[in-house]
N, C-alpha and C positions, 0 to 999 in steps of 0.2 A: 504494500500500500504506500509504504513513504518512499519507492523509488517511480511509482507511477507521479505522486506530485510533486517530485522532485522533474522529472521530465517533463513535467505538464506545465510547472514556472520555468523551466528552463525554455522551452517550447516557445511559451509566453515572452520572455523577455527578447528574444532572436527578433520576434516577430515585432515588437517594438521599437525595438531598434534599427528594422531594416527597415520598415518605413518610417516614413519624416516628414514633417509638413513645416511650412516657410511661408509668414506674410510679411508685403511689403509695410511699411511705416504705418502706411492709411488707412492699412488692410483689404483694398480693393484688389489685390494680387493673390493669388494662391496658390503655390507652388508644396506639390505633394510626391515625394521619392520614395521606390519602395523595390525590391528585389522581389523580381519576378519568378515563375518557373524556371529553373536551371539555373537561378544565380545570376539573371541577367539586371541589371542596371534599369530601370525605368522614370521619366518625370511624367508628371503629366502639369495644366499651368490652365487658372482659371482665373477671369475678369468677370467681378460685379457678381458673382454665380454664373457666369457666361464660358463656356469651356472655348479655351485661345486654343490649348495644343491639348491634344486627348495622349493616352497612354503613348509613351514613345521611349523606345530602347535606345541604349545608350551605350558607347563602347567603340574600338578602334582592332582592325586587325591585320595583323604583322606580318610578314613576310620570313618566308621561312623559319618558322616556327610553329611546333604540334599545338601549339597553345596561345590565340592570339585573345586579347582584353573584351570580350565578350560576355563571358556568363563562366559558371562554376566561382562567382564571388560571396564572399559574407561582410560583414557590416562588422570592421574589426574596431571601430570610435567613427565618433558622430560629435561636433562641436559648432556652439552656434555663438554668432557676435552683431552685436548692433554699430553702426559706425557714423558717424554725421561730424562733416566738416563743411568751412566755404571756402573757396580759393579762387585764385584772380588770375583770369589767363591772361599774356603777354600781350594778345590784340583776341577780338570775338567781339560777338553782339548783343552780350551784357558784360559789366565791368567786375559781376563775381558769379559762380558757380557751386551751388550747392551738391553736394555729394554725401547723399543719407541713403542705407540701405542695410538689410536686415540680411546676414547672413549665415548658410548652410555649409558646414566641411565635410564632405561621408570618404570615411576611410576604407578601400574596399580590398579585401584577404583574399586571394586567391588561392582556392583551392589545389594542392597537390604541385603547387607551383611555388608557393612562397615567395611571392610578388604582391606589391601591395599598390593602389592606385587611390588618388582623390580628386573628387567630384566636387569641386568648390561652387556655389552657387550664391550667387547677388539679387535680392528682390529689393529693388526700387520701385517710385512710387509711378514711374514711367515701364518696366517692363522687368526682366529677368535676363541673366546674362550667369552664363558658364561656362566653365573649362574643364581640360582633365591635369591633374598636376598628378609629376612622376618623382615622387622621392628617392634619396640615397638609400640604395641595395641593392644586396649581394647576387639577386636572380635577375635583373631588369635594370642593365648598365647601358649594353650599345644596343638598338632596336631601330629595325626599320620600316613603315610603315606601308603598308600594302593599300589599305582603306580603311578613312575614318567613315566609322558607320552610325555616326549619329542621325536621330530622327526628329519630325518635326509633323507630326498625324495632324491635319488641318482638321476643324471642326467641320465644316460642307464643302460644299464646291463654290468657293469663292472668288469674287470678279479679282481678276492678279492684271499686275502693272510692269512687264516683264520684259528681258532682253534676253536673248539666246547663248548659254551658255558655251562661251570660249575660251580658252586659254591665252590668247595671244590679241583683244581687244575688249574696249566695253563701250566703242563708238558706233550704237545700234541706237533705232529712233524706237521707243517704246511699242509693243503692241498692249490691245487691252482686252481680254479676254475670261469668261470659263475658266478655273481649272484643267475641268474635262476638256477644252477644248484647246490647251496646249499643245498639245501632241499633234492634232491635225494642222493647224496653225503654222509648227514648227518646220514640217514638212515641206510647206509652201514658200515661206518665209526665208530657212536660210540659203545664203549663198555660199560662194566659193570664201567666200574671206573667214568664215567657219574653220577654223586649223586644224580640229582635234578630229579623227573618224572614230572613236570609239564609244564617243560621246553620245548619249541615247536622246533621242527627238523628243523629249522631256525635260530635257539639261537646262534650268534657267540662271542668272549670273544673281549673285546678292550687291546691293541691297536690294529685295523683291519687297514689295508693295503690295498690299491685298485688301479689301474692304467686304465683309460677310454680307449674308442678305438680311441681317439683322440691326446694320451699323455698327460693325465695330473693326474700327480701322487698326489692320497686324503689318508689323515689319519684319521681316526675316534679314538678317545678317551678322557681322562678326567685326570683334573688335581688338585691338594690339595686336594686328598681323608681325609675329616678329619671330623669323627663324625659324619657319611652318611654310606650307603648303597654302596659297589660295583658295578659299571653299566654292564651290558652284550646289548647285542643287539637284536632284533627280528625282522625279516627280512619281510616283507609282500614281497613272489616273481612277483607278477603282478604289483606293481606298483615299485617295487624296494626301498620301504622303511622302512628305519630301526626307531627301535621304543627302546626308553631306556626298560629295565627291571633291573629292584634290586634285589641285593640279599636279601631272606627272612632270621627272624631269625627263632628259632624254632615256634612260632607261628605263621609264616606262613606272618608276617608283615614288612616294607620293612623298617622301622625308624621312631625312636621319638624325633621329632625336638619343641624346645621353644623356641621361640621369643624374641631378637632378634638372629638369625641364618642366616646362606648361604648354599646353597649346594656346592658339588665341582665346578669346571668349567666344561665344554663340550665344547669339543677342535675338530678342524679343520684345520688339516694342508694340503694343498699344495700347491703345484709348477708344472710347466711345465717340470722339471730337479729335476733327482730325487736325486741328492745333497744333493740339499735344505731341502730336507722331514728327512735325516741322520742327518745335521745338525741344525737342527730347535734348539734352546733355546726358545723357546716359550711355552713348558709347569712347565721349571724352575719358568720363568718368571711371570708365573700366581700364584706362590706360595711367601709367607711373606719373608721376610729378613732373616737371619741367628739371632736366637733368643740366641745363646750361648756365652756369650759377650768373653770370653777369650777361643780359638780357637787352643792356643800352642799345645796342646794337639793330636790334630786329623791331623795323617800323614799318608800318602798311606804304602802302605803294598805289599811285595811280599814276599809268601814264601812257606815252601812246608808243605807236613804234615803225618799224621800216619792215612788215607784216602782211597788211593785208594785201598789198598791191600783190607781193609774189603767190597768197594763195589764190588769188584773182587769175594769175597767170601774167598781169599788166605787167611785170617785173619780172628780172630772174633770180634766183640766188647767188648763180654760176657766173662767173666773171668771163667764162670764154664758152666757147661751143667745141674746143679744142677739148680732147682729150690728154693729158700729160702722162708721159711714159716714164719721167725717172721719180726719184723720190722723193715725197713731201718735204717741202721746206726748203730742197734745191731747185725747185721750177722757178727759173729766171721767165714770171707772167709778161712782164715788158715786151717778151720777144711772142706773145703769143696774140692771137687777133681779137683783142676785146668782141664781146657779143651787141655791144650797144644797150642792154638793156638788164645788167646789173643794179639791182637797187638798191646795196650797201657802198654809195660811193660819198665822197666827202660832199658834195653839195647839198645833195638829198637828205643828208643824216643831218647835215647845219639849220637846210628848212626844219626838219622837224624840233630837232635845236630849242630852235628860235619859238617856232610854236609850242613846245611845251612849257617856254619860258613865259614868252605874252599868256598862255593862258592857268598858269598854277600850278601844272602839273610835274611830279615828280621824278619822274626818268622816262627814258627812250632808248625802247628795246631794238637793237639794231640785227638781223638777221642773214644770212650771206654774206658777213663779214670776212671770214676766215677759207683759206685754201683746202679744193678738196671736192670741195661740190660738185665738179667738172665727170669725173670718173665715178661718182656716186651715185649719181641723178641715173639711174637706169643702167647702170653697168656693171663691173664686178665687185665693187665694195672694196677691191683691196687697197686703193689707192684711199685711205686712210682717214681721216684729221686728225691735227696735233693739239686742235685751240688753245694755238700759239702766234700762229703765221699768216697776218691778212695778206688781204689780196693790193694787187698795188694801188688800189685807188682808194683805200681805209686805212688814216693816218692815226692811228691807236691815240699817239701821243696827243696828238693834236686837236684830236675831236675832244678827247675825255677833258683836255684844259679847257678846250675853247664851252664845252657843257659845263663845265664848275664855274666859270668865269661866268654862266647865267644862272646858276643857282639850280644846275640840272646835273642827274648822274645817267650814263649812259649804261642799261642792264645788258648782260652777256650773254651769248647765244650759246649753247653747246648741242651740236646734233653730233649724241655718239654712233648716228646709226646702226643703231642695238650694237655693235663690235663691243661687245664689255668688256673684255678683257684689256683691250685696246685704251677706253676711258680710264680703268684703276690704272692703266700701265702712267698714263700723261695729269692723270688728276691733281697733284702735291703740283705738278709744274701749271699747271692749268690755273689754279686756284691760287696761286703766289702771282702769277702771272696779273690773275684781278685786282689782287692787295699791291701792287706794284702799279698799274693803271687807274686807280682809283674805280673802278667795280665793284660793288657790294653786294649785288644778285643776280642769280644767274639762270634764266632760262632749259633747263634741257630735256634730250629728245630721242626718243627709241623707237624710232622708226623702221620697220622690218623688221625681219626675222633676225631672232637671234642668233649671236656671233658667239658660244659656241655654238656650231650647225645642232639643233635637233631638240635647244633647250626652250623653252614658253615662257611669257612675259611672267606666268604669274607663278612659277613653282619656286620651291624654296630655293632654291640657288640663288634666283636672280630675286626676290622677295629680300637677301641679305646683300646681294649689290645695293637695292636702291637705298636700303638701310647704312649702309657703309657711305655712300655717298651723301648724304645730310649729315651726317656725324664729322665726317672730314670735311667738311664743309664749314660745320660748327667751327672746329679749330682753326679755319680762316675767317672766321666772323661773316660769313657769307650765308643771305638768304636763297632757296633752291624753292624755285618753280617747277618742277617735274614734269613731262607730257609722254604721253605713253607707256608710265607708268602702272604699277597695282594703283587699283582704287583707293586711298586712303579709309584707315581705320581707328581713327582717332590720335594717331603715333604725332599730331604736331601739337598735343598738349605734353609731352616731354620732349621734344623737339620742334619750340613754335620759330625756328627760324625755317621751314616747312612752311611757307607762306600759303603756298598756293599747287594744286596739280589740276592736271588736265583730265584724264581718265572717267573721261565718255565723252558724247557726242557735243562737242562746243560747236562754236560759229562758224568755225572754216566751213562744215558740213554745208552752210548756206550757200555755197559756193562749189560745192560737189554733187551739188544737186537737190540740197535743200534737206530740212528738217520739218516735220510733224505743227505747224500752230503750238498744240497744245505743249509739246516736248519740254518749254521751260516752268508748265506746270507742275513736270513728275520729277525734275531732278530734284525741287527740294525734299521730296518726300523718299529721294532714294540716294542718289550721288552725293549729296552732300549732308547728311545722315554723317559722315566718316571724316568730314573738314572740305576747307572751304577750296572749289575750283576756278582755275584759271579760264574761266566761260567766255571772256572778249567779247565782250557785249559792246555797243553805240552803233551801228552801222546805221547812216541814212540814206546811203541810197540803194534800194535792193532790185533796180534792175543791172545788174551787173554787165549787161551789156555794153553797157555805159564808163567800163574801167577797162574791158575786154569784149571786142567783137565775137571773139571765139567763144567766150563761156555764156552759155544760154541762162544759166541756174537764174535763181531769184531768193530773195532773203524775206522769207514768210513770217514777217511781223512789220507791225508799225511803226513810229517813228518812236510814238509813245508807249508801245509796248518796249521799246530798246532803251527808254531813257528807266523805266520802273523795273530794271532787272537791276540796278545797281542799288537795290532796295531788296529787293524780292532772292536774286543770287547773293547770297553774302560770301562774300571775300573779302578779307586785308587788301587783295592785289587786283583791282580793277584797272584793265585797259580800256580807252577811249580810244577802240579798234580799228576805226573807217578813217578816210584821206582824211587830211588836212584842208581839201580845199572842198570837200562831199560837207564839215562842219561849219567853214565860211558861207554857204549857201543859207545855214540855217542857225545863224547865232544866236536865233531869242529860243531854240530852244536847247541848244548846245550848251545853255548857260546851267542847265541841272545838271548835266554832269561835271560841269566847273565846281560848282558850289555841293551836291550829296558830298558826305561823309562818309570813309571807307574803317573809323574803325567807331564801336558804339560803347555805350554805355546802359542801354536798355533796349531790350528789343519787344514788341505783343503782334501777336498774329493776329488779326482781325477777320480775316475768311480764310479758310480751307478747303479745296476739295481736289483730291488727286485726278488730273486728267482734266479738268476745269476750268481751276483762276487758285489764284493764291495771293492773298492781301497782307503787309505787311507795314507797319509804323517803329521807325528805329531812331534814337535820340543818341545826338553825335557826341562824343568823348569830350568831357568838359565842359558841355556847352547846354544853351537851352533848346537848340532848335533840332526840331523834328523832320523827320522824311518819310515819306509814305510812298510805297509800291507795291502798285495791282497788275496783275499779268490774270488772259486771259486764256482759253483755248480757240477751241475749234470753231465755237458759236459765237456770235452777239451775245452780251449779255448786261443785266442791271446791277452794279456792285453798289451796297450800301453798308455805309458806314458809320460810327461816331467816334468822337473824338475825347473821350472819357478817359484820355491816356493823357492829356495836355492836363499843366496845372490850373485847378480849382481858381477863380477869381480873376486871371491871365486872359488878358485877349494877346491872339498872335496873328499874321499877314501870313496865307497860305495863297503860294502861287500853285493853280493845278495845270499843269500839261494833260493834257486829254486825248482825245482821238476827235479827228472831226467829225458834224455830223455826215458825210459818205463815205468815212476813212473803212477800209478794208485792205486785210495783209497784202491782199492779191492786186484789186484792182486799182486801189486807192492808197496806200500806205506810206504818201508823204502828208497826208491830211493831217491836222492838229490842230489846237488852241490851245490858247494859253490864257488864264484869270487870274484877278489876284481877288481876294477876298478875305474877311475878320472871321475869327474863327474864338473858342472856346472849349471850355472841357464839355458844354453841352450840347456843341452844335451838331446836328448830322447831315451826311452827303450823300446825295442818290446818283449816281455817275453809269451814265451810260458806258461799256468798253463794246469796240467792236472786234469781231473774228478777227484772230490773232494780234488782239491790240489791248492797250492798256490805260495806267494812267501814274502819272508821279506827282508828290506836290512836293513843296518846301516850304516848311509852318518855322517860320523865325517870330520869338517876340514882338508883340507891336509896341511903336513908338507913336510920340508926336508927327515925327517926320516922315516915317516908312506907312504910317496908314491913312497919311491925308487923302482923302476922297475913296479911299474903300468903303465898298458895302458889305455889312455881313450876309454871311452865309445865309 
């Protein structure tokens, strides 16, 4: 009898401690852990009583090995902590950061193996975020990872906001769709620039975007990519769930982790309001402190540059049409036939110069600067760069004095076209090269396939390149813009000299044939979820024909849609993209993006809706004046708003740029007005946007003098 209830509390106790339950601060989250049949790991994650993720197994399996981290586990400690701090990131769009969340540690026994694994889990008041962390021991040192098989069981068949899972891009124009109906979608949809064959016609890329038929808006993605594999997703359409997949490297294997190790987080965000999902800090939050002890250094940035002309085509990069046969650095260009239409040459770069000085603006990014481009542009790649060695028409010295001597710095270009090994070979000489020229930031660029042959933008290899290069970067006090990079994961809250990356589909796209209306709806709700993108926003004139006869494309927004992304895209690092003389045409309204603010002090979302509009009010660092940016989609539409975000008793002069009344992206999208009008924390605004158009204001204090003869709102 006393060894049945001894068995029977023993029984009891296992059982209690293999499952576990976890709420967020406010208690609207519910995160419930429990070992399954066979030892397997499961969570499952519920909102309001509303099930976000249903039962989902959890675990990673190895390569060569009888025993990969699946199941046969017990529950050998379990410890739980509360944590609440605020912290001030270096630049962002508020001036501090709250990071409160209630956490779960399961330590998990493996049977017969004597390996131990833990299941760290984070319930915030925005979503739930985990990892697996691998402790010091004796059975689980070197381990290579075949697939991580973590799950993600959707509650139904919910409308997703998706891109098609690649290894080697994430510049795809949203689709919006079914679950269920991924898969047929996918079929139609991708193309040759798809890299991976093994990738199943379910494969979508994270941050994925979803909204139930019940309202309640889920994010799927992952946070502190660092020293792991890229996650993508795989969708099983009958039960509606998603399953991590890694990027492979060239052999085909997903990562090589030693003990002790974590992987990234696996993050879950939402809300009933989709707000909340825009403004989450919760995958910052999941990443280390700012690791860069002196900070003076790294300040937002707006400026223009010597850019769009060549993705235009109106410009080259290439200084000759000539190909050069001996080695970089010794091509005597002099003796070679200029092409006539290089566009990093000294004149060109002085105009812009000169216009970033008349108009405010911070630096001017100069592009086909340097030798090299000749042999690249479509050929064999092995003809190199040094980003050392301009071309003979870009006087280094001479431009960067003659830009200081205006109160401008000139930003650096670096296309390592993907050759990485090639970039760490010249980086230490690259980056001394800046600190020697007076360059502080630096643009760069992985274009094609990677150099070594067979490795993918996003697997760990090259996941610890891009890592490596911000860090050596640091140590020359050098800001890095990244393009064609991983997606960011929140990595520039310990590294915010991390200004800015590119990774997905920005502006050039307008110019390759165009981009979605609605497309600058869903990046905030997914791309920049992980930090802020180099998007290149301002273009006025969007028939391109008009910069180039040869390129047909057309730039599918309005004038005012393109002034309310430097609101609505937030970035430290906004370029005012389009010619120099495309903003002389249009200076009364070229004057918002003079005056917006690139870093903030407060930011409130005011409308929401993935695939829709996205309304946005941000108050600029220091100051009292506010900025408001609305983006719309696909339709016309009525955005209302109020102004209960301005102080109480304050009247302030809000200038609105609007859409005019026939502006449309297509047919009409130089249409606009411009109003000034008095405004208060009570006033509301009913503002018409049209297809693919928008609206921006600028609410500065009123004065005696700035609001003589306005009317209010």
């Amino acid at each position: 009898m006393k060894k049945t209830i001894l068995a029977f509390l023993m029984a009891l106790t296992i059982c209690s401690v293999s499952a576990q339950q976890l709420k967020s601060p406010d208690g609207n989250f519910v995160m419930n852990f429990a070992l399954a049949s066979g030892g397997v790991p499961t969570y499952k994650l519920d909102y309001k009583g509303k099930a976000i993720v249903k039962t989902s197994k959890l675990g990673l399996e190895l390569k060569k090995d009888d025993k990969s981290l699946l199941n046969d586990f017990a529950v050998s400690d379990s410890k739980t902590a509360t944590f609440d701090e605020t912290w001030k990131p270096v630049w962002g769009e508020v001036k501090a950061i709250r990071n409160h969340y209630n956490e779960l540690a399961v330590t998990l026994k493996q049977n017969g193996k004597d390996r131990s694994m833990i299941v760290r889990f984070r319930l915030f008041n925005d979503g739930l975020g985990f990892r697996y962390e691998f402790p010091t021991q004796k059975n689980l040192t070197y381990f290579v990872i075949k697939e991580e098989k973590t799950e993600f069981a959707m509650a139904g068949d919910h409308t997703a906001f998706w891109i098609p899972g690649d290894y080697d891009t994430q510049e795809y124009d949203f689709t919006t769709s079914k679950l269920s109906e991924i898969e047929s979608l996918m079929k139609k949809s991708v193309t040759a620039n798809l890299s991976q064959t093994s990738f199943s016609n379910t494969g979508v890329q994270t941050s994925l975007m979803m909204k139930s038929s019940d309202g309640l808006y889920i994010n799927l993605h992952e946070a502190a990519l660092i020293n792991y594999s890229t996650m993508h997703l795989n969708l099983d359409p009958k039960t509606f769930t998603f399953t991590s997949w890694l990027t492979p490297d060239a052999k085909g294997d997903k990562g090589y982790l030693q003990a002790p190790c974590v992987s990234p987080w696996r993050t879950i965000i939402a809300s009933d309001d989709a707000r909340d999902i825009v403004a989450s800090k919760m995958t910052y939050n999941l990443n280390e402190p700012c690791k860069i002890e002196d900070t003076s250094w790294i300040h937002p940035v707006k400026y223009v540059g010597v850019w769009w002309e060549m993705i235009t085509n109106k410009s080259s990069w290439a200084y000759t049409d000539e190909i050069p046969t001996v080695e970089l650095g010794k091509t005597d260009f002099t003796k070679l036939k200029p092409n006539g239409r290089h566009g990093a040459n000294n004149a060109n770069v002085r105009k812009h110069i000169d216009f970033a000085a008349q108009h405010g603006f911070d630096g001017v990014l100069v592009e086909g600067w340097n030798q090299g481009w000749e042999d690249w542009f479509g050929h064999s790649k092995d003809y190199v760069f040094d980003f050392v060695t301009p071309y003979p028409d870009f006087d280094v010295k001479a431009l960067n004095a003659y830009a200081k001597s205006k109160g401008v710095k000139l930003i650096m270009h670096h296309e390592t076209s993907s050759s990485v090994r090639n970039y760490e070979r010249h980086m230490d000489k690259a980056y001394k090269f800046m600190n020697d020229n007076g360059y502080d930031a630096v643009k760069s660029g992985y274009v094609g396939d990677i150099l070594p042959r067979g490795e993918n933008h996003y697997s760990q290899w090259i996941v610890n390149h891009y890592q490596y290069a911000i860090e050596k970067a640091a140590d020359y006090k050098i800001m890095v813009n990244a393009h064609e990079a991983v997606r960011p994961t929140g990595i520039a809250r310990t590294y915010p000299n991390l200004i800015g990356n590119e990774s997905a589909r920005g502006t050039e796209y307008q110019s390759f044939g165009g981009s979605k209306p609605n497309h600058v709806t869903l990046l905030p709700f997914t791309r920049l979820l992980g930090g802020p993108m180099d998007y290149t926003p301002g273009i006025f004139e969007m028939d391109l024909t008009k910069l180039n006869p040869d390129n047909n494309s057309h730039v599918n927004a309005t004038i005012a849609n393109q002034l309310a992304l430097y609101v609505t895209m937030y970035s430290p690092l906004q370029m005012a993209a389009d010619l120099p003389e495309n903003y002389n045409r249009f200076l009364d309204a070229f004057q918002f993006i003079k005056d917006v603010a690139i870093d903030w002090d407060d930011s409130k979302y005011l409308e929401a809706e993935p695939g829709q509009y996205l309304t946005a009010a941000r108050k600029a660092k220091g100051k009292q004046d506010w900025f408001v940016g609305s983006v719309g989609g696909n339709e016309a539409r009525t955005s209302k708003i109020n102004f209960d975000f301005l102080d109480k008793g304050k009247s302030y002069v809000a200038t609105i740029y609007s859409d005019g009344k026939d502006a449309h992206f297509k047919t009409n999208p130089q249409s606009y007005a411009i109003r000034k009008v008095l405004v208060n924390s009570k006033s509301k605004l009913s503002q018409w946007v049209a297809a693919g158009g928008g609206y921006a204001i600028s609410i500065v204090p009123a004065t005696s003098e700035n609001s003589k003869g306005i009317k209010k709102l």
